[in-house]
C-alpha positions in Angstrom: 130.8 119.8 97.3 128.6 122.4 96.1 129.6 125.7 94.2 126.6 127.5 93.6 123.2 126.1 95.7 119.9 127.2 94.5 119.7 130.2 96.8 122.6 131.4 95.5 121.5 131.0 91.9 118.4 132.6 93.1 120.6 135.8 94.6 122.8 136.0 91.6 119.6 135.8 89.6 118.4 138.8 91.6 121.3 140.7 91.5 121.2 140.7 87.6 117.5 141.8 86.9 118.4 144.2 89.7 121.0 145.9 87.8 120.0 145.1 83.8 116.5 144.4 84.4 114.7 141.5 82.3 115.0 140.0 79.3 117.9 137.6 79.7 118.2 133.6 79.8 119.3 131.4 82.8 120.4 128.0 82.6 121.3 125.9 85.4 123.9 123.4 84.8 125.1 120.8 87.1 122.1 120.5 90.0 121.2 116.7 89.1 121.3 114.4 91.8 124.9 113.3 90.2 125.7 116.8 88.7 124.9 115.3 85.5 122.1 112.9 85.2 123.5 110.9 82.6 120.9 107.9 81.0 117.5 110.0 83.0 115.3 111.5 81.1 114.3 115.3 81.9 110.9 114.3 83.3 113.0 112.2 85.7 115.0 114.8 87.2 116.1 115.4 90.5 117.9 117.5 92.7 121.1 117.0 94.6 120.2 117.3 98.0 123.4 119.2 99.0 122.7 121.8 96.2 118.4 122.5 97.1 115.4 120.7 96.8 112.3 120.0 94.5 110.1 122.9 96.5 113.4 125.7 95.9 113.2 124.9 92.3 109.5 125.4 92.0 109.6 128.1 93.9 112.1 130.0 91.7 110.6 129.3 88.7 107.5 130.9 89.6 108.9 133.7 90.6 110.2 134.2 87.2 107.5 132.5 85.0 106.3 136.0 84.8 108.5 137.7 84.0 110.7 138.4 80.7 113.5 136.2 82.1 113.6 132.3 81.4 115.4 129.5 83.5 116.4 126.2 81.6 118.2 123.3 83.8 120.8 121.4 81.2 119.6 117.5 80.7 121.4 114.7 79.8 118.9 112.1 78.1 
């Protein structure tokens, strides 16, 4: 089950520049296909497809690439 989907990381992510502006780090921990994508490589990485999807993740990461605020996804390799 899902805690926090990509749209809501993208809202919270909103909320926050909205009220302290940029300049502040992101890192999103847990959206692997298993939650933790033990024995893959980063440049293997996938989303769960209850949490978002490939197109989300680009999506928010352009919005921000920009900006003064950087995203990081956590890896396990």
């Amino acid at each position: 089950y899902p805690t926090t989907t990509l749209a809501a990381a993208e809202d919270i992510i909103k909320d926050i520049k909205k009220n302290l502006g940029d300049g502040f780090a992101v890192q999103l921990k847990g959206f692997g296909e298993s939650g933790a994508d033990i024995g893959k490589i980063a440049g293997n990485y996938t989303v769960n497809d209850n949490l978002g999807s490939m197109g989300q993740i680009k999506k928010l990461f352009n919005t921000y690439k920009d900006s003064d605020i950087d995203l990081y996804f956590d890896c396990n390799s």
